[in-house]
DSSP file (Angstrom, degrees, kcal/mol; ACC not computed):
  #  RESIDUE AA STRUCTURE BP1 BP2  ACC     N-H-->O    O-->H-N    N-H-->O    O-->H-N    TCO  KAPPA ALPHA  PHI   PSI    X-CA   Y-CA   Z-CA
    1    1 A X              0   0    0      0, 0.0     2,-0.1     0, 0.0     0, 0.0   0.000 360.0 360.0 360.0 137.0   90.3   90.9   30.6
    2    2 A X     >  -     0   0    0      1,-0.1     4,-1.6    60,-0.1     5,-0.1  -0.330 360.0-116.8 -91.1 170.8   91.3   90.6   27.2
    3    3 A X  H  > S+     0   0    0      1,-0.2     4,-2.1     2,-0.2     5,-0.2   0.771 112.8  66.1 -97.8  -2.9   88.5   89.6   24.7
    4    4 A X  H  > S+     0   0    0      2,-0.2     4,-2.4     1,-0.2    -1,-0.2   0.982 112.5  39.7 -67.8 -48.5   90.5   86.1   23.7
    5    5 A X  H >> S+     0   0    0      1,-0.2     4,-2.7     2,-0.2     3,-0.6   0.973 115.1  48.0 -51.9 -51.5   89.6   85.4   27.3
    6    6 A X  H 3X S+     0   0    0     -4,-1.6     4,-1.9     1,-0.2    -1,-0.2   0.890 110.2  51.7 -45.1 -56.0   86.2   86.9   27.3
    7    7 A X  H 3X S+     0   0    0     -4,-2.1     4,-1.9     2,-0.2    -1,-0.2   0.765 117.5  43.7 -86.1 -34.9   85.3   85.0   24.0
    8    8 A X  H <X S+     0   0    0     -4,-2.4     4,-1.7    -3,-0.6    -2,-0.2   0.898 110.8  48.7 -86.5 -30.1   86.5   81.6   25.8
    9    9 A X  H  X S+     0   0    0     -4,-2.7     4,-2.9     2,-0.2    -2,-0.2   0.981 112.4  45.6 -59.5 -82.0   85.2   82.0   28.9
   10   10 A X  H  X S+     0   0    0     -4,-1.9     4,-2.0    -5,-0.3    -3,-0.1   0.773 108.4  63.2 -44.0 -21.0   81.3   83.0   27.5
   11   11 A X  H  X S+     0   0    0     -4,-1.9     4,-0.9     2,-0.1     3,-0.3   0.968 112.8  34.0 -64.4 -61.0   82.0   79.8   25.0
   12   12 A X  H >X>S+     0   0    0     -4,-1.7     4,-2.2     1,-0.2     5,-0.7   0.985 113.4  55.6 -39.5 -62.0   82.1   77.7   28.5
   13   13 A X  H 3X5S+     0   0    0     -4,-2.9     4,-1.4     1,-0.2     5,-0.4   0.957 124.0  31.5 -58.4 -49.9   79.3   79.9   30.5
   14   14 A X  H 3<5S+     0   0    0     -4,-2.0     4,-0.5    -3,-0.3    -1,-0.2   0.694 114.8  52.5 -57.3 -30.2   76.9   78.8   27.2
   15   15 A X  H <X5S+     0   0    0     -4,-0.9     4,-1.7    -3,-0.6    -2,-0.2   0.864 117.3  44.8-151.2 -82.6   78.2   75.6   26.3
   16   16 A X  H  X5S+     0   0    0     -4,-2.2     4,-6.3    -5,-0.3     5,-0.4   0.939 112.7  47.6 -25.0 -67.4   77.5   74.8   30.3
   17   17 A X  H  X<S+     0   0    0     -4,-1.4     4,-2.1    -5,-0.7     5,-0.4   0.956 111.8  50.2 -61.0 -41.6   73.9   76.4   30.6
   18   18 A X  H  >>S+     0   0    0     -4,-0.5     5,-2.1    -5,-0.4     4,-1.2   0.969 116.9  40.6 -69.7 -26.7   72.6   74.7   27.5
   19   19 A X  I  <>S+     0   0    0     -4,-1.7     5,-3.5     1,-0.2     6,-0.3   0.992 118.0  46.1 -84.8 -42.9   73.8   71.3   28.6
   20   20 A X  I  <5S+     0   0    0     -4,-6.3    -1,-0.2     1,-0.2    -2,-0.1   0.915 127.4  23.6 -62.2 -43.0   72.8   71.7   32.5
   21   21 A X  I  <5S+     0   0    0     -4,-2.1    -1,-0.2    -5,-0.4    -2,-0.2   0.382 134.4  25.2-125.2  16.1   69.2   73.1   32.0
   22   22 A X  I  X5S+     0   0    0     -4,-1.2     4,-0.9    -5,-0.4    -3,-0.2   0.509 129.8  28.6-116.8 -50.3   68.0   71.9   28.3
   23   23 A X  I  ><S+     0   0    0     -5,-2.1     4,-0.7     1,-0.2     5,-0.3   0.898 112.2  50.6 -92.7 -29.4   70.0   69.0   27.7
   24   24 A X  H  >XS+     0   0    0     -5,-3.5     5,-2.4    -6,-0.4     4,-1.8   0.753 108.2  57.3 -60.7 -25.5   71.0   67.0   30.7
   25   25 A X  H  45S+     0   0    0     -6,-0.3    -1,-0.2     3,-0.2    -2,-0.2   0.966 118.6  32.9 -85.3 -53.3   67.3   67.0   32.0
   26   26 A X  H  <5S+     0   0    0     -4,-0.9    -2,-0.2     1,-0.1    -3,-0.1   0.903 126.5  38.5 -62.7-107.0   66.1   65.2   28.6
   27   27 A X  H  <5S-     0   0    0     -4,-0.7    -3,-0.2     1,-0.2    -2,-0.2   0.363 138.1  -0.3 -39.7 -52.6   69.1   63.2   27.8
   28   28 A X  T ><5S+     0   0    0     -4,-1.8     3,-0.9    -5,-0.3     2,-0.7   0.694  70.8 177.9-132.8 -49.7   70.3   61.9   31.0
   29   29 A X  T 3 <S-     0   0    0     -5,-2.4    -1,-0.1     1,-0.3    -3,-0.1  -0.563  83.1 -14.2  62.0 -95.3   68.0   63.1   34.2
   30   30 A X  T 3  S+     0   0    0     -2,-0.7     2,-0.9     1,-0.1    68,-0.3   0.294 100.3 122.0-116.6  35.5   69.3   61.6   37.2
   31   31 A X    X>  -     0   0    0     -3,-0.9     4,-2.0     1,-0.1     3,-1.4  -0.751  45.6-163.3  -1.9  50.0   71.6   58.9   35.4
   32   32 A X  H 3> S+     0   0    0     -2,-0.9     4,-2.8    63,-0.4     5,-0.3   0.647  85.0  51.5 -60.8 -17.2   75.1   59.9   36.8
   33   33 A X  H 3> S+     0   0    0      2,-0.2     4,-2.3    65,-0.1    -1,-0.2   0.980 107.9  43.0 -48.7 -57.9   76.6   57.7   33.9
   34   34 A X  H <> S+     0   0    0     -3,-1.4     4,-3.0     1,-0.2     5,-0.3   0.906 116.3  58.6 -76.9 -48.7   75.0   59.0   31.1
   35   35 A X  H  X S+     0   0    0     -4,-2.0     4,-2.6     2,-0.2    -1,-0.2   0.890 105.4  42.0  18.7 -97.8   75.9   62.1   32.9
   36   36 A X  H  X S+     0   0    0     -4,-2.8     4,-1.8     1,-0.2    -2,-0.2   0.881 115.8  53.4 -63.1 -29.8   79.5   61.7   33.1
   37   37 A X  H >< S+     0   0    0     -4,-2.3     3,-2.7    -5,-0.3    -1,-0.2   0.944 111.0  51.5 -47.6 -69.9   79.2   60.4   29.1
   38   38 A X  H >X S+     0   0    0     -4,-3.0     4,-1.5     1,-0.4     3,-0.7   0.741 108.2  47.7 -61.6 -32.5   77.3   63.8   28.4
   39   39 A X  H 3X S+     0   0    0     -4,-2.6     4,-2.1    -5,-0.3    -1,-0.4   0.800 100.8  65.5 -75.9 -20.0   79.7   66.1   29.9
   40   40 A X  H << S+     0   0    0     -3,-2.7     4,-0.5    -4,-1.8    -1,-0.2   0.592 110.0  35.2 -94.8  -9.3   82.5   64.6   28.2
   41   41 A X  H <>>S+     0   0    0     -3,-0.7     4,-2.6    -4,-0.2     5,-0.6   0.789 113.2  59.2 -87.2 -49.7   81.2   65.6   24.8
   42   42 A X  H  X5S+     0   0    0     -4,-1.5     4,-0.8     2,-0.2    -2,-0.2   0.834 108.8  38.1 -22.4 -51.4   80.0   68.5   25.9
   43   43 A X  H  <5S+     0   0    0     -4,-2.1     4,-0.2    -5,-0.2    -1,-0.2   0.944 113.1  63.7 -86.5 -31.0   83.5   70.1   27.4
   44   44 A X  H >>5S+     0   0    0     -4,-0.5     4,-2.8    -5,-0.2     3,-1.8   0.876 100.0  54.1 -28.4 -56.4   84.9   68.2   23.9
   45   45 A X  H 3X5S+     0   0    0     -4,-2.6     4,-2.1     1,-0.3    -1,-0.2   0.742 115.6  37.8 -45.6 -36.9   82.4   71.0   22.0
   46   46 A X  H 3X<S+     0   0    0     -4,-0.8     4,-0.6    -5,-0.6    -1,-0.3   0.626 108.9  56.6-111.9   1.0   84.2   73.5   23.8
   47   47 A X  H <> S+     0   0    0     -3,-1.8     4,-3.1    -4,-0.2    -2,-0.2   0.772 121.3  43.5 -83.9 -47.9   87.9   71.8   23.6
   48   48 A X  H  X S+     0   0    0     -4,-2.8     4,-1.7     1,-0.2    -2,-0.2   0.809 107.4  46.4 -35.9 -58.9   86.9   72.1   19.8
   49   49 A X  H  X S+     0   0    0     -4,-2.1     4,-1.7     2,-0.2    -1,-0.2   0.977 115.7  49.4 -71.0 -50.1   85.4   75.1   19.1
   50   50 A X  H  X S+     0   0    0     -4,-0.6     4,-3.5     2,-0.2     3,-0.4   0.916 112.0  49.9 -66.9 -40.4   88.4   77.0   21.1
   51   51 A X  H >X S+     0   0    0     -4,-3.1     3,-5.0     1,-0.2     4,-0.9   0.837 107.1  57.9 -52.4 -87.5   91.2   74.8   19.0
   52   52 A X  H 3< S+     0   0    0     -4,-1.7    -1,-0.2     1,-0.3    -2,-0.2   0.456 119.6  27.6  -2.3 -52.2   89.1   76.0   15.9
   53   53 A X  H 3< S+     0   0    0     -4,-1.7    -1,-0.3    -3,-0.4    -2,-0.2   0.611 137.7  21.2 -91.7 -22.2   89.8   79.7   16.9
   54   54 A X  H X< S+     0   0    0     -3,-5.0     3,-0.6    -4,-3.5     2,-0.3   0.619  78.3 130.9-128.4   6.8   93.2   79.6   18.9
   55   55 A X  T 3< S-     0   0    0     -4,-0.9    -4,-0.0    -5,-0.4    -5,-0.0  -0.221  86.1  -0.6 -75.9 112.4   94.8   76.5   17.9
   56   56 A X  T 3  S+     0   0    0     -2,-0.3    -1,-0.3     3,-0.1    -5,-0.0   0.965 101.6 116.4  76.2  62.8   99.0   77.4   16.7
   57   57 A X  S <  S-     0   0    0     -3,-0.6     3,-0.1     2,-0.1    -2,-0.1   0.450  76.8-133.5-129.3  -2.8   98.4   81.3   17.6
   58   58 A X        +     0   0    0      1,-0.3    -3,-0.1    -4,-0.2    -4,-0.0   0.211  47.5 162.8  70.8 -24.9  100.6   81.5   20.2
   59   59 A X        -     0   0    0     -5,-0.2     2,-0.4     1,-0.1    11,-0.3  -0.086  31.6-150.5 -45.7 132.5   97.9   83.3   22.2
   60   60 A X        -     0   0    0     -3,-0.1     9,-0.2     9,-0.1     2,-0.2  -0.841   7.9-154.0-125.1 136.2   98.7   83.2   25.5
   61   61 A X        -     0   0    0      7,-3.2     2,-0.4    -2,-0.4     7,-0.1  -0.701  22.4-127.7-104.6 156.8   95.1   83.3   27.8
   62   62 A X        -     0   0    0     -2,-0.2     5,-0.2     5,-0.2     2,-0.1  -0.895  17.7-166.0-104.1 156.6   95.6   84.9   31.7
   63   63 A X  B >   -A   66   0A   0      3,-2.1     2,-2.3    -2,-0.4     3,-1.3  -0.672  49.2-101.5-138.0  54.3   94.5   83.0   34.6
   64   64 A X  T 3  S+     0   0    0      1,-0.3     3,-0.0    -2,-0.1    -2,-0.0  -0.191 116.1  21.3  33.0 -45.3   94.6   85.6   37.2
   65   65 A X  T 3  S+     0   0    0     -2,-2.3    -1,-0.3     0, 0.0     2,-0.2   0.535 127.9  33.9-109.2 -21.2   98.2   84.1   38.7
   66   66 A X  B <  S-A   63   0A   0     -3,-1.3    -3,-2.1     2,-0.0     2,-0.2  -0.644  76.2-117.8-147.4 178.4   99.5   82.1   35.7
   67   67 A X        -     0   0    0     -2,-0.2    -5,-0.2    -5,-0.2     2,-0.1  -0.738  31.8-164.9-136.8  91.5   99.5   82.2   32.1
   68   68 A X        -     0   0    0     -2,-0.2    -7,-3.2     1,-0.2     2,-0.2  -0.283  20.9-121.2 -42.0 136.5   97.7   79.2   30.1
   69   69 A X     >  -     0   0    0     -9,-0.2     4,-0.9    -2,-0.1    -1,-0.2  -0.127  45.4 -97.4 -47.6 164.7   97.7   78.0   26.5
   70   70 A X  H >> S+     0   0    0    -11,-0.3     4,-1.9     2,-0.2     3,-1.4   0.991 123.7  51.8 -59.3 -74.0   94.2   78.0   24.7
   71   71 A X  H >> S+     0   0    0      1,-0.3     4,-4.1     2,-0.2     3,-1.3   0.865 116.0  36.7 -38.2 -75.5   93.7   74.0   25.5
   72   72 A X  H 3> S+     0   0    0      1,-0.3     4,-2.2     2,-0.2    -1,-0.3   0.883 118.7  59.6 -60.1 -33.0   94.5   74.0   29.8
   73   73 A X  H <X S+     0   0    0     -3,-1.4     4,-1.3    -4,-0.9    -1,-0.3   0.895 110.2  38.6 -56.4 -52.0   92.6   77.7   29.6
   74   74 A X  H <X S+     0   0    0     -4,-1.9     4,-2.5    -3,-1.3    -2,-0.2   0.843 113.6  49.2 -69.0 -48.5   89.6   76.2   28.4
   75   75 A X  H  X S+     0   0    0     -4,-4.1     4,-2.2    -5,-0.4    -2,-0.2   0.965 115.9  44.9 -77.9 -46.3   89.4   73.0   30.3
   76   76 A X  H  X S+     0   0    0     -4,-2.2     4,-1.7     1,-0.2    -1,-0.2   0.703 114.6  49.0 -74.6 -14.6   90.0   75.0   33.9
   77   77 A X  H  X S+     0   0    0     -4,-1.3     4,-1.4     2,-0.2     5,-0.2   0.827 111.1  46.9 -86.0 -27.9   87.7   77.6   33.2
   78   78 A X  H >X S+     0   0    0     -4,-2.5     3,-3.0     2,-0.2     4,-2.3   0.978 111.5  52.1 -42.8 -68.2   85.1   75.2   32.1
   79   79 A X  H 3X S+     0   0    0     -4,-2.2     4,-5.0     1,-0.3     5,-0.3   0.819 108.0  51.5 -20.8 -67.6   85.7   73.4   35.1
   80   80 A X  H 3< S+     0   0    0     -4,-1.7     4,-0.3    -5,-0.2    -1,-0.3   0.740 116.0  42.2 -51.6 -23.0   85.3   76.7   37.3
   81   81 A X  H <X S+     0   0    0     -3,-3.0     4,-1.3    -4,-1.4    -2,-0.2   0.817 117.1  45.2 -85.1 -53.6   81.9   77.5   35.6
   82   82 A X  H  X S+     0   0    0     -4,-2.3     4,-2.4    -5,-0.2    -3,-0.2   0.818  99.7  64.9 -88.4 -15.1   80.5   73.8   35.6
   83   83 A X  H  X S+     0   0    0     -4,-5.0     4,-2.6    -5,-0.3     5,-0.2   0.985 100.6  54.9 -34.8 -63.8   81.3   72.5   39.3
   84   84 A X  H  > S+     0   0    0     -4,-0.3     4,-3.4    -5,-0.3    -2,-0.1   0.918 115.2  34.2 -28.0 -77.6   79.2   74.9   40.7
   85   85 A X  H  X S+     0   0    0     -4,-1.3     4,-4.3     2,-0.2     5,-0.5   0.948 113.8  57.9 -44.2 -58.7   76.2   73.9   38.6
   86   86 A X  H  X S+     0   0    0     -4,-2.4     4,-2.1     2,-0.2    -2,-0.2   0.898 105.8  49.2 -37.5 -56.6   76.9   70.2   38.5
   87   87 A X  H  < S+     0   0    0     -4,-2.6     4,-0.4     1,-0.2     5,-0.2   0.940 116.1  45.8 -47.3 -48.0   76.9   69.9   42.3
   88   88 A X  H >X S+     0   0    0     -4,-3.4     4,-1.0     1,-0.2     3,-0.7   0.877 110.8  50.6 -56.6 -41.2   73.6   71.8   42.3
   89   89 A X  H 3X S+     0   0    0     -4,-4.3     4,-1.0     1,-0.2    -1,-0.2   0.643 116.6  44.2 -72.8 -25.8   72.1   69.7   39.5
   90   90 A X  H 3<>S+     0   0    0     -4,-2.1     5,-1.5    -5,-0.5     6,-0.8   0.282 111.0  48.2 -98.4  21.2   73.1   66.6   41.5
   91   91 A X  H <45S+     0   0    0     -3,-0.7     3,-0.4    -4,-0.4    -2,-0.2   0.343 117.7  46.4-149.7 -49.9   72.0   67.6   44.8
   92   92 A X  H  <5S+     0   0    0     -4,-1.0    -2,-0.2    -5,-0.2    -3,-0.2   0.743 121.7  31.3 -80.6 -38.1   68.6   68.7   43.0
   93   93 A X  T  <5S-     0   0    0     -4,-1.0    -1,-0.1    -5,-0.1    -3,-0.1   0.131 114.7-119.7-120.4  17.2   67.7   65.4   40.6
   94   94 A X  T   5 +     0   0    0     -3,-0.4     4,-0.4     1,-0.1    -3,-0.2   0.937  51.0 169.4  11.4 100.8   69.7   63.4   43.7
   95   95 A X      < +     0   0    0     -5,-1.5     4,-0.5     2,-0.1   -63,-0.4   0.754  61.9  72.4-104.2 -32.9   72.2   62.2   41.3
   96   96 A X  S >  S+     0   0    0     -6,-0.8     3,-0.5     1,-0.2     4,-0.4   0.664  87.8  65.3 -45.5 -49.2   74.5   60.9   43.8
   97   97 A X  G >> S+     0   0    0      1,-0.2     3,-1.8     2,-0.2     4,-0.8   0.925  92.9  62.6 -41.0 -59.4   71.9   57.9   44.5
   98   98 A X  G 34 S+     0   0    0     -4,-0.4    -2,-0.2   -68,-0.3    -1,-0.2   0.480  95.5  62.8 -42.0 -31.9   72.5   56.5   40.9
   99   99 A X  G <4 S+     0   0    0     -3,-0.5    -1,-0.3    -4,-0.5    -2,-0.2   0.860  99.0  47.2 -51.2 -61.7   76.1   55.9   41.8
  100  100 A X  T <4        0   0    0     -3,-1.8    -2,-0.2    -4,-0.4    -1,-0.1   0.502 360.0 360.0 -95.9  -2.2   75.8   53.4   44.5
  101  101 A X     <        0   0    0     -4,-0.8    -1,-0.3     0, 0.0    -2,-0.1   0.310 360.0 360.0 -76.0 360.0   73.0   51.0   42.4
């Protein structure tokens, strides 16, 4: 893995962790709105910071089979990091309830 990957990927793995187990519990709890609200700045923070760093560099990120721009790199790897967690964090604070009220 090349460190552009490396550097985008640990922005996501952080970026994740802080939101799932400091902020989401405070801010939102089991509130699958305020949720979906909070993730959507949250992966913003990390469409941001990447643009900051790869934005018009032509760097071209790998994606085991394919080859991604910074932007689509960022957003599917987030994605791959934060399912995981999400399901667990909604499965755990039954978040899932919140929906159907």
């Amino acid at each position: 893995m090349k460190e552009p990957e490396l550097i985008v990927i640990l922005l996501n793995l952080v970026i994740v962790l802080i939101a799932y187990f400091m902020i989401y519990p405070k801010l939102a709890g089991a509130d699958g709105n305020k949720l979906a609200i909070s993730d959507i700045f949250a992966s913003g923070i990390s469409i941001i910071i990447a643009g900051t760093l790869f934005w018009n560099s032509g760097q071209e990120f790998n994606a085991l089979f394919f080859k991604l721009n910074w932007f689509w790199f960022t957003l599917f790897t987030y994605a791959a990091i934060e399912i995981p967690l999400m399901l667990w964090y909604y499965k755990r604070n039954n978040v899932w309830e919140s929906f159907s009220s």
